[in-house]
Residue, then its C-alpha position, 0 to 999 in steps of 0.5 A: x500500500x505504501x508504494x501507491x502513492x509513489x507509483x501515481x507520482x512517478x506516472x504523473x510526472x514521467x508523462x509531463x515532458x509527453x503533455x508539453x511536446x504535444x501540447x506546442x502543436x495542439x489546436x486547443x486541446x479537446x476535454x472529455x467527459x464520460x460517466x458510465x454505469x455496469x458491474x464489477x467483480x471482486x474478492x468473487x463477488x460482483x455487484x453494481x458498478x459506476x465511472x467515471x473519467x476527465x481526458x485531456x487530448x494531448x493530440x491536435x484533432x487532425x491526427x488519426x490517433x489520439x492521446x489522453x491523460x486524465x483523472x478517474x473515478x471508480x465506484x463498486x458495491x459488490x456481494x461479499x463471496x463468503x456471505x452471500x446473504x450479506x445486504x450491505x456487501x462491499x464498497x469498493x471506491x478507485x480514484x486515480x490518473x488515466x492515460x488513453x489511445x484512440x481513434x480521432x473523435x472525427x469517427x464515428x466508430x472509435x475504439x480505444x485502450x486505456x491504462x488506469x492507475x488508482x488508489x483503491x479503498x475496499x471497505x465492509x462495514x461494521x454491524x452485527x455478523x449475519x448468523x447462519x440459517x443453519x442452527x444447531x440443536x443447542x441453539x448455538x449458531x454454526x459459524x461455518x468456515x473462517x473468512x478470509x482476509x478480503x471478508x474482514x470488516x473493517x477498511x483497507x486502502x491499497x492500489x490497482x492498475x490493468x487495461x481496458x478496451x472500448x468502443x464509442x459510437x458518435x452520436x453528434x460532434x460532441x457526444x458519444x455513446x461508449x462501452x468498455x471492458x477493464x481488467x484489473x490486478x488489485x493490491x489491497x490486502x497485504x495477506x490477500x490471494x486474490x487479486x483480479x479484478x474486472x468491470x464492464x461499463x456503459x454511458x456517455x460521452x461529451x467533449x468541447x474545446x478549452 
């Protein structure tokens, strides 16, 4: 978890010398804005899932291909594996940079590919532990299996990064439809086991100028 912090700002400032070079032939660089909704899954458990990012275009409009580099926003609340019953699951929040490649906003086919950083912070409530239907005759609750680390109660903060892939439909000069999929690996519990990750969203897009 320590070495989050660290990685976002080396990625940052690596790609600052990249913003300057592109930003001298630039024609007013273009700004997206995009939120989208789906589901994600997690520690084996999925649930409803939310997105959103800010891209800056680094490339003039007239290049096929588009550079980005924006902020990310990312929101789960998932089932929890070992206790399916649970109604208030896990909450899953990614706030980070995001560098992207794509087709030039001129198309109206556009698929893109994007490489997240985040800070991560998964999270399960406190509240009184969920007893199993399953009751002995003594009246006594059958425990069941150990949680693992993951299921715990309580909060951990941690990082995640992979690759994700998309498709945007234009829909007018400025707006767009898009869809992508992101996989993730994901460091959160120091003794954890389990950490892929991935999410599938769907929403909106909308640029202008500076």
């Amino acid at each position: 978890m320590r070495a989050a912090p660290f990685l976002i700002v080396i990625c940052t400032s690596g790609l600052t010398s990249e913003i300057r070079a592109q930003e001298v032939g630039a024609q007013a660089a273009a700004v997206e804005l995009q939120a989208g909704v789906g589901y994600a899954r997690l520690f084996d458990a999925g649930g409803i899932s939310f997105a959103a990012a800010v891209d800056r275009h680094l490339s003039p409009a007239s290049r096929k291909w588009q550079h980005a580099l924006g902020g990310s926003l990312w929101y789960a609340h998932t089932g929890i594996a070992s206790a399916p019953d649970d109604p208030e699951g896990r909450h899953v929040l990614g706030l980070g940079v995001r560098y992207q490649l794509g087709l030039s906003r001129t198309k109206t086919f556009r698929p893109f590919l994007a490489v997240p950083l985040q800070l991560l912070h998964s999270n399960i409530p406190d509240r009184a532990t969920l007893q199993s239907t399953s009751l002995l005759l003594q009246g006594v609750p059958d425990p069941g299996p150990s949680r693992p680390v993951e299921d715990h109660i309580g909060g951990e903060w941690g990082w995640g990064t992979g690759l994700e892939f998309g498709m945007r439909i234009g829909l007018s000069k400025d707006l767009s439809a898009h869809t992508s999929v992101q996989g993730l690996y994901q460091s959160i519990y120091e003794a954890g086991t389990r950490h892929s990750a991935w999410n599938w969203h769907a929403g909106i897009s909308y640029g202008f100028k500076r």
